[in-house]
N, C-alpha and C positions, 0 to 999 in steps of 0.2 A: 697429389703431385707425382708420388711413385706409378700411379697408372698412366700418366699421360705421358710419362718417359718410359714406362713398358711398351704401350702405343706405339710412340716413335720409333723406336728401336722394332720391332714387331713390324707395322709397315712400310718403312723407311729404311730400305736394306742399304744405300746410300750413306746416311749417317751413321747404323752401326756399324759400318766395316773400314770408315776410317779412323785411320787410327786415333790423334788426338781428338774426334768426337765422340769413339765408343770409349774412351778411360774416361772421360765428363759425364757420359750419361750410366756410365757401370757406377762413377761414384756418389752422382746425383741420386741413382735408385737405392745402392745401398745406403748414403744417408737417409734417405726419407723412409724406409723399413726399419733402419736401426732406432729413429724417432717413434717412429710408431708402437714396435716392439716394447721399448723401453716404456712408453704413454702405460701403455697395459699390462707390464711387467707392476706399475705401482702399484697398479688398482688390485693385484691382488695378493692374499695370503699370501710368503714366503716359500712356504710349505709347501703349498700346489703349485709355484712356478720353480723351486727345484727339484719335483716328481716330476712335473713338463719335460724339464731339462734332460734329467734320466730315463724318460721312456724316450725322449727325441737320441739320444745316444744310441741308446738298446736298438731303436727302430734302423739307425744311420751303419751301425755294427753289423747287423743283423743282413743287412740287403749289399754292404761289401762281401762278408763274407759270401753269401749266393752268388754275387757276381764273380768271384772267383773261385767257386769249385764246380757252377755249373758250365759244363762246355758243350751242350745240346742245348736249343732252343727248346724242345719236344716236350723236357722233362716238366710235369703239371703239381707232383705234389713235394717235389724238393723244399717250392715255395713255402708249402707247410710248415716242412718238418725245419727249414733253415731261417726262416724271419719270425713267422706266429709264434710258435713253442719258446722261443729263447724270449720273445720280446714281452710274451704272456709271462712267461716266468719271472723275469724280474719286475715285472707291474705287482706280481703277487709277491716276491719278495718285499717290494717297496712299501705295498699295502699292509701285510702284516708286522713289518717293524716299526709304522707312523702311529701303528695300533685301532 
């Protein structure tokens, strides 16, 4: 269902840009993701879905901060040294304290 309201919204520029039909279809998609999420959230281990949780932070941390200290499009290895290195580091920190 969440893709047939991506769909709409996608090629149906009409209905996402009024107003009370795009908070209907914002809410319809995020119900049916947070369904989904949660469906696969049970199916697994606790453990692997809050290391998910902490590398999704780390990753979401990680690409704020590049977006705000990087002010040239040009710069290639910022990306590096400002998302990977931080978001590697605390995957290894995570890994070595779950043991």
């Amino acid at each position: 269902m969440a893709f047939v309201v991506m769909c709409v919204v996608v090629w149906s520029k009409e209905a996402a840009r009024k107003v009370p039909n795009n908070y209907v279809l914002l809410t319809f998609f995020t119900l049916c993701f947070s369904y989904m999420v949660t469906y696969f959230t049970c199916r697994y281990n606790p453990e692997i879905v809050i290391m998910a949780i902490i590398f999704t932070i780390a990753a979401t941390v990680a690409s704020v901060l590049y977006t705000f200290t990087v002010k040239d499009a040009e710069v290639k290895y910022c990306m590096l040294i400002c998302i990977v290195i931080p978001v590697l580091l605390i995957v290894s920190i995570v890994f070595a304290a779950s043991g």
